[in-house]
C-alpha positions in Angstrom: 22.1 161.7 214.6 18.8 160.1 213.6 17.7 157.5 211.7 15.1 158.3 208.1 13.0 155.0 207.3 10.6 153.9 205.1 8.4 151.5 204.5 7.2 150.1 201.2 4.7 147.1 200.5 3.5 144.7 197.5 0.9 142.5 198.5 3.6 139.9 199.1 6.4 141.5 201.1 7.3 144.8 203.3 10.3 147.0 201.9 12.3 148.6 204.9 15.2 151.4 203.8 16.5 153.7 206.6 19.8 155.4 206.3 21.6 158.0 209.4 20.8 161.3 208.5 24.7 162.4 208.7 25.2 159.2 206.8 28.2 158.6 209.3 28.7 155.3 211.0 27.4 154.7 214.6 30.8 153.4 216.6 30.3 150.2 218.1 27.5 149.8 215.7 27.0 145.4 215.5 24.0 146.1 213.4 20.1 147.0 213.6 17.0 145.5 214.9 14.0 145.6 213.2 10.8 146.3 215.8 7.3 145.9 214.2 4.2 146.4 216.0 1.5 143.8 214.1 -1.8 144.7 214.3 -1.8 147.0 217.0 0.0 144.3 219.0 3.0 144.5 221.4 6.2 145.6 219.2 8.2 142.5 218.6 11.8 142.0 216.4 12.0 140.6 213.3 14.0 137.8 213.2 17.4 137.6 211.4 18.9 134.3 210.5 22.3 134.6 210.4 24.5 134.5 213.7 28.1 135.8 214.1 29.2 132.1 213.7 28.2 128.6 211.7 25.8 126.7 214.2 25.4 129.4 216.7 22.2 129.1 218.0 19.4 131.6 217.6 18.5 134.2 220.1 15.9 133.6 222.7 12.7 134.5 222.2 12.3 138.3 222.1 16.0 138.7 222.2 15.7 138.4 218.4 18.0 141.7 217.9 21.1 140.1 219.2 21.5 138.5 215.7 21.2 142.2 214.5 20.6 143.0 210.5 23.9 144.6 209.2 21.8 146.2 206.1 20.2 149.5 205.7 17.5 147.4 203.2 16.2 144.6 204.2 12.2 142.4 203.5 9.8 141.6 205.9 8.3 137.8 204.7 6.2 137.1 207.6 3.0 139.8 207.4 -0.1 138.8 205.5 -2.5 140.7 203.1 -4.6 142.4 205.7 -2.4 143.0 208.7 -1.5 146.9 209.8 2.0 146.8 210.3 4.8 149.7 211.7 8.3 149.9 212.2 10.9 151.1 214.0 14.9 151.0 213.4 17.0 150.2 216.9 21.2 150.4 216.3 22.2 147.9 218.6 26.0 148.6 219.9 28.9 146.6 222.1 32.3 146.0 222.2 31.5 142.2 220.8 28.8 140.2 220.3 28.7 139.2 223.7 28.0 142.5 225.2 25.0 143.8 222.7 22.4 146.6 224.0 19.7 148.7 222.4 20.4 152.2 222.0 16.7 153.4 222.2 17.7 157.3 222.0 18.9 156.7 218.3 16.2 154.9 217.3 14.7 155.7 214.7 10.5 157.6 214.3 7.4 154.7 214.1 6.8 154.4 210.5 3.2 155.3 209.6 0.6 152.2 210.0 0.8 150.4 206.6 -1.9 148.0 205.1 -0.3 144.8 203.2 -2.6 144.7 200.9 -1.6 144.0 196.7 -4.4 146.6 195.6 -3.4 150.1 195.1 -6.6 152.3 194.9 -10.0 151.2 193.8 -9.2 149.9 190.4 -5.7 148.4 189.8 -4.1 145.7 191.6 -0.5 144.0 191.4 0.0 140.7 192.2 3.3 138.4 192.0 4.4 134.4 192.9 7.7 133.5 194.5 8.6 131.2 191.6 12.6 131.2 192.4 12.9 127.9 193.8 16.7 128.3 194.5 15.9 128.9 197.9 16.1 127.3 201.6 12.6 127.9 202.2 11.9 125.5 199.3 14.4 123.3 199.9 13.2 122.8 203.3 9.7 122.2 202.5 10.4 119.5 199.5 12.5 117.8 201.3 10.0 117.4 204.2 7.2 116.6 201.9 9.3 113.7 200.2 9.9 112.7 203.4 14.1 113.6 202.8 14.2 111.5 199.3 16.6 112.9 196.7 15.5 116.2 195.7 14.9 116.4 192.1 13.1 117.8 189.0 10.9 114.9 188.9 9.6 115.5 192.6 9.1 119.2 192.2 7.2 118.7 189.0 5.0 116.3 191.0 4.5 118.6 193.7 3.5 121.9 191.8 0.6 119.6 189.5 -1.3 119.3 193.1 -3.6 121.8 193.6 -3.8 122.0 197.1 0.1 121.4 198.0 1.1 123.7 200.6 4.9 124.3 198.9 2.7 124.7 195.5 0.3 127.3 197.0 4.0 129.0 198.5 5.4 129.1 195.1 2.1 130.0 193.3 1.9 133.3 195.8 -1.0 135.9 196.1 -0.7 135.4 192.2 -3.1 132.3 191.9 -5.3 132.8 194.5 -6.8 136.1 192.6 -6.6 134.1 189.3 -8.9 131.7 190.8 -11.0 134.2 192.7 -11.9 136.4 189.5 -13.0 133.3 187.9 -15.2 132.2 190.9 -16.4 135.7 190.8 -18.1 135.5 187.4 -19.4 132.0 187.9 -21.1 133.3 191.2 -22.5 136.2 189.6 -23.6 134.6 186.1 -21.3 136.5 183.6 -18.8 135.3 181.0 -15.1 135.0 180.7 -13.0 135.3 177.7 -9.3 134.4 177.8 -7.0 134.2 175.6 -3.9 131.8 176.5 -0.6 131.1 175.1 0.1 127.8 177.3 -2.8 126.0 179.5 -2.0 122.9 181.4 -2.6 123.7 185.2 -5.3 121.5 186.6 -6.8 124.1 189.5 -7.3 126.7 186.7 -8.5 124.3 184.0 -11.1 123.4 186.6 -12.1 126.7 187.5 -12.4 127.6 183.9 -15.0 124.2 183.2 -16.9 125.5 186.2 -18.4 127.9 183.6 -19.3 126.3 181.4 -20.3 127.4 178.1 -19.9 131.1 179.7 -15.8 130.6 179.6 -14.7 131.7 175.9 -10.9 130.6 175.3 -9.0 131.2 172.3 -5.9 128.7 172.5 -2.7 129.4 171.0 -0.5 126.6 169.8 2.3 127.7 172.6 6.0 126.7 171.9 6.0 125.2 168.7 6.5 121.4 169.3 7.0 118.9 165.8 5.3 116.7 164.9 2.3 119.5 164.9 3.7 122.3 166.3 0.8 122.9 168.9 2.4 122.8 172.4 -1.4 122.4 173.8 -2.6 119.8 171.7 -3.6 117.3 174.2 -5.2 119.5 176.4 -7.0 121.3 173.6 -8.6 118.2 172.0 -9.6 117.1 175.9 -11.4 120.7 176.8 -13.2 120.0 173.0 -14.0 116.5 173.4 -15.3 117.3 177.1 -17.1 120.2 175.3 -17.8 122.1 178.9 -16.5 125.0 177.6 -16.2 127.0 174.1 -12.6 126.3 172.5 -11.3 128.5 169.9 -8.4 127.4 168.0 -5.3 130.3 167.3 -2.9 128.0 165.5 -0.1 130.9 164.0 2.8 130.2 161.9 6.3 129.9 162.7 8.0 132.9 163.2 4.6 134.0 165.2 3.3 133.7 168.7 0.0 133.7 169.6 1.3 134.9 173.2 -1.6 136.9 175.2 -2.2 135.7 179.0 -5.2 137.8 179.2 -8.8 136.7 181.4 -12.0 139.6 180.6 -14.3 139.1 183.4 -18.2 140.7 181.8 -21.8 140.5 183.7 -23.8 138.5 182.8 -25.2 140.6 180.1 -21.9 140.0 178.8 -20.0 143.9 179.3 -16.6 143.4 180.9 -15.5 144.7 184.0 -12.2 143.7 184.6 -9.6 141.7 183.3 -6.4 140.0 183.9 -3.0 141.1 181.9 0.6 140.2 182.9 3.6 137.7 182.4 1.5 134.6 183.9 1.3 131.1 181.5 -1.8 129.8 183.1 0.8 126.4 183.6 1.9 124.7 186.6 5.4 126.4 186.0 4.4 129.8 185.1 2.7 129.7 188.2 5.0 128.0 190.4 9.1 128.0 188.7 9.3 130.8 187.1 9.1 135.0 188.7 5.8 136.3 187.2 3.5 139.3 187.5 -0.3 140.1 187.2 -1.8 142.9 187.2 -5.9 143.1 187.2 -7.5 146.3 186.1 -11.1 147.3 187.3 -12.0 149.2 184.9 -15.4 148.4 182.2 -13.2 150.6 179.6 -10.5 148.9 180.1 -11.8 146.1 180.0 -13.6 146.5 176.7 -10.6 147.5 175.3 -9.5 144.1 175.9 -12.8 142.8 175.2 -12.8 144.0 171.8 -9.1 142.7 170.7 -10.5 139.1 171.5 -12.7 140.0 168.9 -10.4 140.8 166.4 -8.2 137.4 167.5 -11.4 135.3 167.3 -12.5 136.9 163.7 -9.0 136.8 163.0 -8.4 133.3 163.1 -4.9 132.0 162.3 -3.9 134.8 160.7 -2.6 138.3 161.0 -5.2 140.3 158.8 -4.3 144.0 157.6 -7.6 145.1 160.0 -6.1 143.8 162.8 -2.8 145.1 162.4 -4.4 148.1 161.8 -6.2 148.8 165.0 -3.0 147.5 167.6 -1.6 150.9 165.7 -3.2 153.0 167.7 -3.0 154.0 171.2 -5.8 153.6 173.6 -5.7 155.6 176.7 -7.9 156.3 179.6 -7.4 157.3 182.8 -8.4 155.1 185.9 -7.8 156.4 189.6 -6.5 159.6 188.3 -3.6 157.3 186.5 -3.1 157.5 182.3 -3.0 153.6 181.1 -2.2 153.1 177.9 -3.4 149.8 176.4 -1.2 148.7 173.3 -1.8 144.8 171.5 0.2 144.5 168.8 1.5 142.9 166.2 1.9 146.7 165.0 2.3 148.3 162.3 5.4 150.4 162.7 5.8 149.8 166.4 4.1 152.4 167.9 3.7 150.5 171.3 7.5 150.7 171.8 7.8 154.5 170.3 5.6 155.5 173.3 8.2 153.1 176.0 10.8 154.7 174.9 9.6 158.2 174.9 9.0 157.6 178.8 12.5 155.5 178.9 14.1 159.2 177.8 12.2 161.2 180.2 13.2 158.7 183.7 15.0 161.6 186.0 15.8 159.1 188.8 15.7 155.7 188.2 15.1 152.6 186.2 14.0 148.7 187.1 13.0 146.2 185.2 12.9 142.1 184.3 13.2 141.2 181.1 12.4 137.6 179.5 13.8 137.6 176.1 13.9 141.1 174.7 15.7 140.0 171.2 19.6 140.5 170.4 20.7 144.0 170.1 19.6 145.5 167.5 22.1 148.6 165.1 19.2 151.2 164.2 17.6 153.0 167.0 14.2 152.5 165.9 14.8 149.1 166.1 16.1 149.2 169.8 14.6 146.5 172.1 13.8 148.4 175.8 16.6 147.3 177.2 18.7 149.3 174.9 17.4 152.5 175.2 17.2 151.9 179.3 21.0 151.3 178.3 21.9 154.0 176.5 20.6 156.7 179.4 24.4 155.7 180.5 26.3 156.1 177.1 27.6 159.5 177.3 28.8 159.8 174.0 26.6 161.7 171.2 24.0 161.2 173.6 20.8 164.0 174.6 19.4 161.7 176.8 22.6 160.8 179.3 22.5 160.5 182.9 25.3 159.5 184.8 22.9 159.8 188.3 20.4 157.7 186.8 19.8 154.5 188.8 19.5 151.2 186.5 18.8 147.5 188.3 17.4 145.1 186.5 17.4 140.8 185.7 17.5 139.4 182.3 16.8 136.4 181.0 18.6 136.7 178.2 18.8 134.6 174.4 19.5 131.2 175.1 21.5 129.5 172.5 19.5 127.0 170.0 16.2 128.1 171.4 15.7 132.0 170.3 18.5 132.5 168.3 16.6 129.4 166.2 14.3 131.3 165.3 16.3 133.9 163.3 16.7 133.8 159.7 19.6 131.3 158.1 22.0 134.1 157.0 21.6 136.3 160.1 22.2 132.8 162.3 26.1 132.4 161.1 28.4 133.8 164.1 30.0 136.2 161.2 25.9 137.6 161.0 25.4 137.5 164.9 28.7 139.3 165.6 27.8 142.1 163.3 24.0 142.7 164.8 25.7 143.3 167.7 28.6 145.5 167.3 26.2 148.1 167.6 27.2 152.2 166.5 25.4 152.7 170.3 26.1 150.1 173.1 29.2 148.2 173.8 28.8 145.0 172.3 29.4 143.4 175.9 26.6 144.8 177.3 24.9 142.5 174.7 22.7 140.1 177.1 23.1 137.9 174.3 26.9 138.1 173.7 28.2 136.3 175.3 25.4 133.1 175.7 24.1 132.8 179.3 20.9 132.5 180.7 20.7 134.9 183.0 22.1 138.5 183.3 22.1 140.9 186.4 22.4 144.7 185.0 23.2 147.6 187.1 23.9 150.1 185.0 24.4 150.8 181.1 28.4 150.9 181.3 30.0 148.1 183.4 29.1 144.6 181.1 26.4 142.6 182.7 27.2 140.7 185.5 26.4 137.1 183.9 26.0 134.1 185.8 28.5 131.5 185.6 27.6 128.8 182.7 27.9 126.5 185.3 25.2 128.1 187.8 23.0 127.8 185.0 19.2 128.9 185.9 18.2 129.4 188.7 21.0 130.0 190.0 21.8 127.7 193.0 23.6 126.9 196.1 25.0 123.8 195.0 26.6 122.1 197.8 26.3 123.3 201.8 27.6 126.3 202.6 28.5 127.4 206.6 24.7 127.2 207.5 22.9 127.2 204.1 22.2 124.2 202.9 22.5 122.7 199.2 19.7 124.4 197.0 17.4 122.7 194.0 18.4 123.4 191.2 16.1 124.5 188.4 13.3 122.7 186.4 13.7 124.8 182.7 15.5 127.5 181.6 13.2 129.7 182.5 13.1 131.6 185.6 13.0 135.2 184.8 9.3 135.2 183.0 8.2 138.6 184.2 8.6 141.6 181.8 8.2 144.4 183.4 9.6 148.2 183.5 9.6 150.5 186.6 10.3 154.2 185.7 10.7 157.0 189.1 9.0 155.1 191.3 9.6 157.7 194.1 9.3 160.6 191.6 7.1 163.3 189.7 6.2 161.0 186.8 6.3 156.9 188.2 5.7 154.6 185.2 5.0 151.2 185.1 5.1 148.9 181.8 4.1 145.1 181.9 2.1 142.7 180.1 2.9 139.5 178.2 4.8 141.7 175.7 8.8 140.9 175.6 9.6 144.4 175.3 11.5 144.1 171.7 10.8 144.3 167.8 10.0 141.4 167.5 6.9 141.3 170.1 5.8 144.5 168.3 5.5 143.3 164.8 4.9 139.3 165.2 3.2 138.7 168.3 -0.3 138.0 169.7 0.8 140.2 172.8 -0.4 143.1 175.5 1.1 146.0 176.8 -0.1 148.3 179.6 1.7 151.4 180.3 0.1 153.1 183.6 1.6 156.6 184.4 1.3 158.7 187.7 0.4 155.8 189.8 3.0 155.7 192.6 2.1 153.2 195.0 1.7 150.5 192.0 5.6 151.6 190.6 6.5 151.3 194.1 5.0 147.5 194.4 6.6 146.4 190.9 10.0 147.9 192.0 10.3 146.1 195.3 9.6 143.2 193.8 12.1 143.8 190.9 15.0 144.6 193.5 14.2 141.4 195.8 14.5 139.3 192.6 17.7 141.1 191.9 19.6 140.7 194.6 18.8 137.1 195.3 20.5 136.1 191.7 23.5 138.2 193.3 24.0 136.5 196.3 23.9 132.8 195.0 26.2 133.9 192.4 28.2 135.1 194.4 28.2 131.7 196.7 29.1 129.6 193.7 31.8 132.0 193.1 33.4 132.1 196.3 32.0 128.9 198.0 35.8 127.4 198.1 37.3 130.4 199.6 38.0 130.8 203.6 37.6 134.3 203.2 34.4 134.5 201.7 31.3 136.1 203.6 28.8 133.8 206.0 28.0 135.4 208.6 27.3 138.5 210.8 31.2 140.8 211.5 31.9 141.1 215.1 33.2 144.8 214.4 32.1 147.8 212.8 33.6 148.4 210.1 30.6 146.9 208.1 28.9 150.2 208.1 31.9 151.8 205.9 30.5 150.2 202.7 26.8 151.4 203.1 27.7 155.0 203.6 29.5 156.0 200.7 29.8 155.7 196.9 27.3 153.7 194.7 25.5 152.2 198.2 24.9 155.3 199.6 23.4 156.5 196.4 20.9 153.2 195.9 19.8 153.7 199.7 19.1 157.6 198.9 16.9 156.3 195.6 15.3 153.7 198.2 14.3 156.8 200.2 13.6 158.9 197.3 15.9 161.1 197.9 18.2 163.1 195.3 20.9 160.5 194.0 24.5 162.4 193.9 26.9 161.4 191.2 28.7 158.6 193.3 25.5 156.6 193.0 25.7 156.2 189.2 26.5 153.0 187.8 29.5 154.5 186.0 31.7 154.8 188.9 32.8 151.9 191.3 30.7 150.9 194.3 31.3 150.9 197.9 32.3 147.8 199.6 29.3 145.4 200.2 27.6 145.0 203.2 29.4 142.4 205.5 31.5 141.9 203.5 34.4 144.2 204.2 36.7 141.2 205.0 36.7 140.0 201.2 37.8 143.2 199.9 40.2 143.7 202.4 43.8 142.0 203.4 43.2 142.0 206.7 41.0 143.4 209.9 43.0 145.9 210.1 42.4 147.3 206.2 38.9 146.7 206.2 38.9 148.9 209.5 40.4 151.5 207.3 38.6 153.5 204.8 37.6 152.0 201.4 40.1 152.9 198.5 39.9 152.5 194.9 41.3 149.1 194.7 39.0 147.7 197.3 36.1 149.9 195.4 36.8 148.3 192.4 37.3 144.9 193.8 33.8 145.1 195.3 32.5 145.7 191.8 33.0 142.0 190.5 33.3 140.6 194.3 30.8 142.3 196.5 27.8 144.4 195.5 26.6 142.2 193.0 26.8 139.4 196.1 27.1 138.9 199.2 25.6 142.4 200.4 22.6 140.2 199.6 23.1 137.8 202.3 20.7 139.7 205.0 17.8 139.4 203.1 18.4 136.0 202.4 18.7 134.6 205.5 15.6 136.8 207.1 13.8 134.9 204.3 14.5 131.1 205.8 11.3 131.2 208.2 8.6 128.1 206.5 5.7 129.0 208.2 2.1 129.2 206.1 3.5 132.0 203.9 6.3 130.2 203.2 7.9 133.1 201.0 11.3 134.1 199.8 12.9 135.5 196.5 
């Protein structure tokens, strides 16, 4: 038996999978330790943060492996942009947790030296925050900064308007930083910048933006629409205009419309753009700090121009959607950077080409699907109509269907229609219940797979057959641990209803074809056809799939855990700590697990793995599916399969990573 391991990075966290090559369990397995040589250092172990019991105290210093990882996936917080980091997998065995050893001659092979670094190649970079707040690390670090006064929305909101705060710099991740140093960059080298924002009201970027002056071109949308004048930016549009540092351009659209780009074009200073900035990032204090979000910065001068020349047409546009505006988001603009095809779309379109070319690539997916979704629209009846999330839905509806795939891995968050604030916006007859049942009973998709049916903010997906597993209505978003559980302590709870704001789509990530689509485009109709938005669909690019999926899972599976908490919170069987057995191994190795472990190691995903079919038991958590010791030291049956589907692998399997994420040094990350 040996170990296969692999090692995946983002900028902002490492990725470790590994698996035993006979996929059997290692008897007297307690768990894994987790060696990293840092920098060409002496190899240390990661640190875990759950024990086998509430209070236990933590291992001695380099004896971190007797609280041993029982997880075959699990994040590494605590390397920085810059650092060369390997690994190495150690099983650590014994009878109990009192008589723990190595077992070096199972261990597995040094993964190769990895760079943590968010740029991939030459001339595309992804970058991301750590804007779920619903964590200890945050908890811990409010508290201490309001010197343990009542934590509340009130204190966070003060803390995340402070530039300089070290919990806001935490929150605001790798993401600001670059924000900020791309505008620096064209101040220190005399060029221009030319944004166009949906919401502005951070104070460090509004700075950095006066900086330069009259070279710093904004057009300002009019954001949420807020009566009396329906201009979400008003005060801080007629400050920048009366301060007059800067060239203010208004984009005031009509209801029904968003002007919605979060775009920056960096030029020289004979004004031909280099670079710019797309992604799901509100240049706000909470788009940077409260809500998940993405960027991704393309160096590329045609690129750039492409962007360039669509804040053009904005700016000549005005408040309006003109015919010649409409009529150049029609068409596809591709070019290939780093031997990558991206594939520039704006819209509003004309018959939504942008999402024609999606789904096309949706169709073709062989392994594997991730993706966060904002507010992709209620299900919609005619297929050319589909938001994303349908058709990424339908690769699991067997019936009628050329495009089916049972094997066909599908993770994903949404942040689904929230009642009185989207649906608002639909027409009077289609916003009766009568009018909203009927969009979606669609000829297609079950109707419960409707993120909008039934109303909650947040929906976890894996897989286009089981419903959605929704969070409770009384988690609400994010979701939280509300009061102290065994050694986790009470979590804030969040600001908005917004937490999910990324919107993003990872296709094969370890495959022939990877895909990545992102952008401030919500991925539906109604994005296509009455937006101000920005789509960018890169192809071949594996390394960049690879960043945007890790950070897809991590988001994933920290919504499952707290569910799961506030589920099961009252209950003396529930999970909360390590298992002094090892019978913990049984759940990993078999079923739907085993399959999303062989996708994590790019490996060919057998029909077990498909979201279709129960899952395996969770990790650690064979007690809650079982009676007794003695059943959970039995193998998994169908009952305990199925009970794991609603009580386990959309939980507490979840718990590792969590608690190896509770270090608050000057990272200070989790997800």
């Amino acid at each position: 038996m040996s170990l296969s391991v692999k090692a995946y990075d983002n900028g902002d966290h490492v990725c470790l999978v590994w698996l035993p090559t006979d996929l059997k369990p290692i008897p007297g397995c307690r768990g894994f330790g987790i060696r990293r040589t840092l920098n060409g250092g002496a190899p240390a172990f990661l640190q875990n943060h759950v024990g086998f019991s509430d209070g236990q105290a933590p291992p001695a210093a380099g004896q971190e492996w007797k609280w041993p990882v029982q997880r075959y996936l699990w994040w590494d917080y605590s390397a920085n942009p810059g650092d060369t980091v390997q690994y190495q997998i150690v099983p650590v065995v014994g009878t109990n947790q009192n008589s723990l050893t190595l077992v070096e001659n199972l261990k597995s092979d040094l993964t190769s030296p990895l760079r943590i670094t968010g740029q991939d190649g030459k001339s595309i970079a992804a970058y991301f925050n750590r804007g779920i707040i619903a964590s200890q690390w945050v908890t811990k670090q409010l508290a201490a900064e309001a010197k343990n006064q009542q934590l509340n929305k009130t204190s966070l909101t003060s803390v995340i308007q402070k530039p300089g705060d070290p919990l806001r710099n935490g929150l605001s991740g790798l993401l600001r930083p670059q924000i900020l140093s791309m505008l620096k960059q064209v101040k220190d080298e005399g060029g221009k910048a030319f944004l166009a924002l949906y919401e502005l009201n951070d104070l460090e970027l509004i700075d950095a933006m006066t900086a330069l002056g009259k070279n710093c071109n904004l057009i300002l949308g009019n954001g949420a629409f807020k009566p009396p004048s329906n201009d979400e930016n008003a005060a801080i549009r007629a400050k920048l205009k009366a301060d007059n540092q800067i060239n203010v351009y208004d984009r005031l659209v009509p209801s029904g419309h968003f002007a919605h780009n979060k775009i920056l074009i960096c030029c020289d200073k004979n004004g031909k753009a280099q670079q710019v900035l797309s992604g799901s990032t509100n240049w706000t204090d909470t788009g940077l700090c409260t809500q998940a979000n993405n960027g991704l910065i393309i160096n590329d001068p045609q690129v750039a121009d492409a962007y360039l020349q669509e804040w053009e047409r904005l700016h000549q546009a005005g408040n309006a959607f003109p015919p010649d505006l409409i009529k150049a988001n029609s068409t596809q603009k591709t070019f290939t950077v780093d031997n990558s095809q991206v594939s520039v779309w704006f819209v509003p379109t004309d018959a939504m080409e942008d999402l024609q070319q999606a789904r096309r690539l949706i169709n073709q997916a062989q392994q594997g699907i991730l993706f966060l979704f904002f507010n992709p629209g209620p299900f919609q009846e005619d297929p050319s109509r589909w938001t994303l999330l349908q058709s990424i839905l339908y690769r699991h509806q067997p019936e009628s269907n050329p495009y089916y795939n049972s094997n066909l891995y599908i993770r994903g968050v949404v942040n689904q229609e929230i009642a009185g604030v989207t649906e608002a916006n639909l027409p009077a007859d289609q916003r009766t219940p009568a009018k909203l049942a009927s969009i979606r009973n669609t000829r297609h998709l079950d109707p419960h797979l409707d993120p909008a049916n039934p109303v909650h903010p947040v929906a976890l997906i894996s897989g286009g057959v089981e419903p959605p597993q929704r969070l409770s209505e009384d988690v609400q978003v994010p979701a939280n641990i509300k009061a102290k559980f065994h050694d986790w302590a009470q979590e804030l709870l969040g600001a908005s209803m917004v937490m999910i704001h990324s919107k993003c789509i990872v296709i094969d990530p370890f495959g022939a074809h990877p895909v990545v689509m992102t952008g401030s485009h919500n991925l539906g109709p109604k994005a296509s056809q009455m937006n101000d938005d920005n789509l960018v669909i890169i192809e071949g690019d594996a390394a960049l799939a690879q960043a945007y999926a890790v950070n897809i899972i991590a988001i994933y599976q920290e919504y499952r855990f707290r569910e799961y908490v506030t589920k099961n919170a009252a209950s003396p069987n529930a999970w909360h700590g390590l298992e002094d057995n090892d019978t913990w191994q049984q759940g990993h190795l078999s079923g739907d697990a085993e399959g999303e472990l062989q996708f994590w190691l790019g490996q060919t995903v057998t029909a077990s793995s498909s979201a279709g079919g129960p899952p395996s038991p969770p990790t650690g958590l064979t007690a809650t599916v079982a009676a007794s010791s003695a059943a959970a030291a039995a193998p998994v049956n169908a009952a305990a399969a199925a009970a794991s589907r609603t009580a386990g692998l959309r939980g507490p399997a979840l718990h590792r990573p969590h608690a190896s994420m509770e270090h608050t040094g000057s990272k200070g990350k989790t997800k």
